[in-house]
N, C-alpha and C positions, 0 to 999 in steps of 0.2 A: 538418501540423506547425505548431508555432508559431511566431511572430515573439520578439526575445530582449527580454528585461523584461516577457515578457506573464505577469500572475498571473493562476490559477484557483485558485478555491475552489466544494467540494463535498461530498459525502456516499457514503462509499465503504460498499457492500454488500457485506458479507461473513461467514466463522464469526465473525470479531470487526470487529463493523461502526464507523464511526466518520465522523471528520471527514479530508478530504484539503488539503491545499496544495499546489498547483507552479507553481515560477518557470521560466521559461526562461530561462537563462543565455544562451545560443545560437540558432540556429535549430535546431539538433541537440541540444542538451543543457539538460538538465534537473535540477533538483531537485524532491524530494516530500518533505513532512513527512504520516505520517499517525499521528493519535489514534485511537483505538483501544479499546474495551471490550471484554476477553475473560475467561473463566473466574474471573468474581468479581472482578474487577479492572480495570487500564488497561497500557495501551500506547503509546509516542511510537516511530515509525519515520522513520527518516532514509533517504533512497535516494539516489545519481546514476541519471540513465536518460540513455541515449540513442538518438535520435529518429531514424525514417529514412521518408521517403515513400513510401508503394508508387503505383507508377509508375500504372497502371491504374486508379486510383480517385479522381478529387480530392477532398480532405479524407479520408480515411483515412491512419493511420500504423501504424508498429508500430514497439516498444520493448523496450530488454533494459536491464539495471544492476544493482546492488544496493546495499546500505546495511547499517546496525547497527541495533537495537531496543532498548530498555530498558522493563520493567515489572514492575509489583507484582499477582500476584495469589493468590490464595487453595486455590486447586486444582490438578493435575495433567492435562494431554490425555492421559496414559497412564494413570496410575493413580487415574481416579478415588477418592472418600469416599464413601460414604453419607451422612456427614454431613460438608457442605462447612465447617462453619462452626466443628468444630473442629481445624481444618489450618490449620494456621502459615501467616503472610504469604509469599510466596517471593521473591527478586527475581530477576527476568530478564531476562539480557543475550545479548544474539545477535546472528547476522547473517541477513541477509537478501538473497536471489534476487528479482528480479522480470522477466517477459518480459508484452507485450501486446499487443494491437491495439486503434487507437482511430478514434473518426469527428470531425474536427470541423467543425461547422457552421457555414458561409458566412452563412447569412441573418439567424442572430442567434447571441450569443455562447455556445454552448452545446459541451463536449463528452461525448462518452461514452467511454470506456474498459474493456476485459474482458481481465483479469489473470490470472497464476498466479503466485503473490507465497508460492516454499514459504522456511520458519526454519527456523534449527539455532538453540537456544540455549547458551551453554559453560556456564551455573548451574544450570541442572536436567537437561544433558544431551540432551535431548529432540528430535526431527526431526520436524517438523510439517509434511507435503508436500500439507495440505489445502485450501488456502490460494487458492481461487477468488476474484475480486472483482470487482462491477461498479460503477463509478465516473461521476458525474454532474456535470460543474462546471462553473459560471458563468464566464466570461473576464474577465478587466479590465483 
């Protein structure tokens, strides 16, 4: 787990892959901002997590929280187009689940993280439970 005021930044892989931020607030809690590229468009995610050691492993953690999302994109995960390109901008507001396990590395500042991060959004209706991500970030 982290120490509290420690920032990470990295590059989160995923269906909509992007940029990740987290602060630790605590030794146990945490914020994430992640940006976001997905179906023609963008994405800003906000989360709380919080952090818990698993006992058996030093530097390994695991995490649960959630947050809200906001974006603009051009296509449907349900109802695809044939043609994307003449579908109306959409905006999307939702929330967001996140649980995960991560490793962080003692010898230099580095962690990894492997998430299931599923959305409901309330402006397109939609439940997106696809929502794998593996997460790479530098400490600071």
């Amino acid at each position: 787990m982290g120490q509290a005021n420690e920032r990470a930044v990295g590059l989160r892989w995923a269906y909509g892959s992007g940029f990740s931020y987290r602060e630790m607030m605590t030794d146990k809690h945490a914020i994430e901002g992640i940006f976001a590229a997905r179906w023609g468009g963008v994405a800003l995610t906000g989360l709380f997590q919080r952090h818990h050691q698993v006992a058996s492993v030093d530097g390994m953690f695991w995490y649960y929280g959630g947050g809200l999302h906001m974006g603009v994109h051009r296509r449907s995960n349900i109802r695809p187009n044939d043609n994307p390109a003449l579908e109306k901008a959409m905006l999307n507001v939702g929330a967001d689940l996140i649980v995960g396990i991560g490793y962080r590395f003692n010898q230099f500042p580095v962690d990894l993280t492997l998430d299931f991060k599923p959305t409901i959004s309330f402006t397109t209706t939609e439940w997106v439970p696809e929502t794998f991500g593996l997460t790479g970030r530098w400490r600071f």
